[in-house]
C-alpha positions in Angstrom: 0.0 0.0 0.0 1.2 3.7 -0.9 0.5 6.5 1.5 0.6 9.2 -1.3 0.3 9.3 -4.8 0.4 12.2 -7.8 -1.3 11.8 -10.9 -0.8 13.1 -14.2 -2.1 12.0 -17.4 -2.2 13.0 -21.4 1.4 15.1 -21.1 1.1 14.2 -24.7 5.1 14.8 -25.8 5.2 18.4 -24.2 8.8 18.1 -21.8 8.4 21.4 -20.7 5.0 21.0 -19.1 6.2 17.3 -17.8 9.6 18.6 -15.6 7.2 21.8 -14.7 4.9 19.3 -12.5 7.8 17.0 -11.7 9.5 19.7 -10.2 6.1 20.5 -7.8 7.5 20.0 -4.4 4.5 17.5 -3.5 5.1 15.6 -6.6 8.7 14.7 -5.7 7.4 14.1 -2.5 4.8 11.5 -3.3 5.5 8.0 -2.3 4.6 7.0 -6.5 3.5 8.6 -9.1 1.1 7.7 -11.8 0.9 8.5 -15.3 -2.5 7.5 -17.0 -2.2 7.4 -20.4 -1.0 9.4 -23.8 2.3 9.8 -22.6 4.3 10.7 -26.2 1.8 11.3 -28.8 3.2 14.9 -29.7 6.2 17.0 -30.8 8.7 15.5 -28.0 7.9 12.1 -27.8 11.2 10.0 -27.4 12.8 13.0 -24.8 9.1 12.4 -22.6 9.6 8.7 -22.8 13.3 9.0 -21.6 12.1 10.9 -18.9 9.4 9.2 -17.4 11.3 5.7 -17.5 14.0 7.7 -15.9 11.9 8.0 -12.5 12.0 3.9 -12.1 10.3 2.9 -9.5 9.1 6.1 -8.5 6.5 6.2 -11.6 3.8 3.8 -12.6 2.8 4.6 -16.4 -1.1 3.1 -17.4 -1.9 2.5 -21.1 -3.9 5.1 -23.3 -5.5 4.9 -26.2 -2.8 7.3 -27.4 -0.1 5.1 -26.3 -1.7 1.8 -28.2 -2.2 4.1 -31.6 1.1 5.3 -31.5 2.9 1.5 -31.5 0.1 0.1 -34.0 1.3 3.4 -36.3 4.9 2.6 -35.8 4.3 -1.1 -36.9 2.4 0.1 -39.8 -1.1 -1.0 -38.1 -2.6 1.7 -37.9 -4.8 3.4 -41.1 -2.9 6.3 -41.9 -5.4 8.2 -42.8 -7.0 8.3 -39.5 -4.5 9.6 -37.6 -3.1 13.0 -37.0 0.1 14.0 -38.6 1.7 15.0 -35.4 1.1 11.1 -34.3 2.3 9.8 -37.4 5.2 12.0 -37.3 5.7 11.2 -33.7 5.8 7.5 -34.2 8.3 7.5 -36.8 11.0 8.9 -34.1 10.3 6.1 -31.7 13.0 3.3 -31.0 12.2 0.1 -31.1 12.5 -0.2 -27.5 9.8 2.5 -27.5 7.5 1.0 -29.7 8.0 -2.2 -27.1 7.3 -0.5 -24.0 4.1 1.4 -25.1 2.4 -1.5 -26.5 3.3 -3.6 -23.4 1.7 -1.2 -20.8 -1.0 -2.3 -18.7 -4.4 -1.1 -18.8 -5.8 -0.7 -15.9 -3.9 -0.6 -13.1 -5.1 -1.3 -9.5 -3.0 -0.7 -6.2 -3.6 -0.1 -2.4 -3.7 3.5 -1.5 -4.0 4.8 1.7 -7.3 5.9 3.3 -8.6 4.6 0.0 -8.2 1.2 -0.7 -8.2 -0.5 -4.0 -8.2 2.4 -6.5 -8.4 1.9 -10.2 -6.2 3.8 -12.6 -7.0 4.5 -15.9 -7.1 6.4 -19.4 -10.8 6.6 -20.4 -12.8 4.3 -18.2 -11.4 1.2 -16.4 -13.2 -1.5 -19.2 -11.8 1.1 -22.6 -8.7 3.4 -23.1 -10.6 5.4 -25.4 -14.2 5.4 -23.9 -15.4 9.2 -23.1 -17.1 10.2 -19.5 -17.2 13.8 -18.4 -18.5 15.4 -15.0 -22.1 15.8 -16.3 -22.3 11.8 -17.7 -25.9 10.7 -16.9 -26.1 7.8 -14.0 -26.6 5.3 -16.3 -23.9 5.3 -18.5 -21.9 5.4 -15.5 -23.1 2.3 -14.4 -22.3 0.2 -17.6 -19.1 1.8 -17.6 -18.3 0.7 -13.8 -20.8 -3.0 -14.3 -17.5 -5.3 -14.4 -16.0 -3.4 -11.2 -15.7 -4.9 -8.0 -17.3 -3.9 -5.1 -14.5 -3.1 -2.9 -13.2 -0.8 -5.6 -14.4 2.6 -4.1 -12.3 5.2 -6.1 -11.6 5.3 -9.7 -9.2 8.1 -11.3 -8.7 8.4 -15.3 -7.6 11.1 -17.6 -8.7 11.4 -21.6 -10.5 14.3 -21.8 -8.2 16.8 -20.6 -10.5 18.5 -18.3 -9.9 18.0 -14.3 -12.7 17.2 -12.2 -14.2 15.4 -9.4 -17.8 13.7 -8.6 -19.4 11.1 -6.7 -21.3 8.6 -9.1 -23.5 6.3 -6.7 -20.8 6.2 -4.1 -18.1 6.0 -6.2 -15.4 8.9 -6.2 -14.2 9.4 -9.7 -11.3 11.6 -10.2 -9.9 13.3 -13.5 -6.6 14.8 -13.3 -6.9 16.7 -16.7 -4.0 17.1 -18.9 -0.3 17.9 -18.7 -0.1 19.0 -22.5 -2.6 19.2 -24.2 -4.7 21.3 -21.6 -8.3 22.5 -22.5 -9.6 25.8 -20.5 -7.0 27.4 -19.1 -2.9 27.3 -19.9 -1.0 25.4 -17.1 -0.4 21.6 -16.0 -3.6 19.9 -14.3 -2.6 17.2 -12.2 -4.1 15.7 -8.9 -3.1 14.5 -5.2 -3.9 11.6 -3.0 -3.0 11.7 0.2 -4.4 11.1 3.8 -7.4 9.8 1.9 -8.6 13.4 0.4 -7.8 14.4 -3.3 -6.4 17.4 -4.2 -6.9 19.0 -8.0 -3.8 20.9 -8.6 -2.2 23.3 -11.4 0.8 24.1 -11.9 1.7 27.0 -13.9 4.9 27.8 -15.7 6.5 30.0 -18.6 3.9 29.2 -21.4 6.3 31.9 -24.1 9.3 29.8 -23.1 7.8 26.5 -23.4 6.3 27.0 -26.7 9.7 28.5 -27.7 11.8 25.5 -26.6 9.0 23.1 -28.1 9.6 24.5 -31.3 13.3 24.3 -31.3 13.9 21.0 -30.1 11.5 19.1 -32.1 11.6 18.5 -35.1 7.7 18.1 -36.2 7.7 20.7 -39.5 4.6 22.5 -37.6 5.5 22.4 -34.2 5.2 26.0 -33.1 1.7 26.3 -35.0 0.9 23.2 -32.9 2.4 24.5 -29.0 0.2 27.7 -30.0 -2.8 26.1 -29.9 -2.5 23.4 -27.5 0.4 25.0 -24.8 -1.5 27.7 -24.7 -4.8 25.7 -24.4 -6.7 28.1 -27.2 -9.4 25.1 -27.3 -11.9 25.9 -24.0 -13.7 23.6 -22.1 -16.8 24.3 -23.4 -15.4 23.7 -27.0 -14.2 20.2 -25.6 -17.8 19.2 -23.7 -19.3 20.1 -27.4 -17.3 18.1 -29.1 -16.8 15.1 -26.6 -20.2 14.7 -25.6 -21.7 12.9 -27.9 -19.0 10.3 -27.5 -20.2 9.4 -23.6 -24.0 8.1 -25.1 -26.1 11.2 -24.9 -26.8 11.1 -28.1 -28.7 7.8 -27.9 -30.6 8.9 -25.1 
């Protein structure tokens, strides 16, 4: 069992916005951290990877459906014409060693914490990497999303849709960390706390103008700075993302 833990998810190739929340004093502090999906899939992709395994057995790193693309594009799996040219570009710098470790990560991931019990870490939902649910997802869906779940299992906390929050479904605490980045909202790292059995949502702001600027200079995706505008600087807002996410949790069908 850990007594603390710090999760971020979807740092999506961005190093600056990565050592930014790694350098949070109660991040370094944590007894583990864990990473919950879409770790490279963006314009820094091998220099992210190198960093997170560089934290050993300090970091735990859960499969995303970001993650899984990127290895299926590397081994020619993946239908190029579905996938964004940023992830096809990112995919041709990975090692084979890279390729390796991002199709082998686990999906979910269960572990002891503190004043929590069995918590379940994942990308989307714990049954899909990919599968969308956002603060305002009706009861139901929650529960066919959480049917396979044991009952002990009390706390679940997932990333994909780059928006922080935190609810109670039917007794259930689900946590969103948000994004490291590719943030939607607001500019900054979203990343979240457990500890002592209370969650914390945190942000962590740093030099947007210089990360953008060292993005763009040390990678060498052709549109990279056109890229860190939009998404460092999180132009798309929360709103934008509920619109366009929302039909994805099964509103539409209701």
């Amino acid at each position: 069992m850990v007594a603390s833990v710090a999760v971020l998810s979807d740092i999506h190739g961005v190093l600056p916005a990565l050592e930014a929340v790694l350098d949070e004093p109660d991040v370094m502090a944590a007894d583990l951290i864990v990473v919950t999906g879409d770790h490279a899939a963006g314009p820094q992709p091998v220099e992210v990877l190198d960093r997170l395994r560089a934290l050993g057995d300090k970091a735990v790193l859960v499969r995303g459906n970001a993650d899984r693309e990127l290895a299926e594009m590397a081994r020619g799996q993946f239908p190029a014409d579905q996938a964004w040219e940023i992830d096809l570009w990112a995919a041709a710098q990975l090692r084979e060693e890279d390729v390796k470790f991002l199709a082998e990560l686990p999906h979910p991931v269960t572990m002891e914490v503190d004043g929590f019990g069995k918590v379940v870490f994942c990308h989307g939902t714990p049954r899909d990497d990919d599968e969308v649910v956002l603060v305002d997802t009706r009861l139901d869906r929650w529960a066919e999303v959480f049917a396979d779940l044991r009952d002990d299992v009390r706390t679940i906390v997932c990333g994909h849709t780059h928006m922080p929050f935190m609810r109670l479904v039917d007794k259930r605490l689900v946590v969103n960390s948000g994004s490291i980045g590719m943030p939607y909202g607001r500019a900054g790292s979203s990343w979240a706390l457990l500890r002592g059995g209370q969650v914390q949502l945190r942000h962590t702001l740093f030099d947007v103008d210089g990360a953008v600027d060292r993005v763009t200079k040390e990678s060498g995706y052709r549109d990279c700075r056109a890229w860190a505008e939009h998404y460092v600087r999180a132009v798309t807002t929360d709103a934008e993302a509920v619109r366009t996410f929302a039909p994805r949790d099964g509103r539409a069908a209701s």
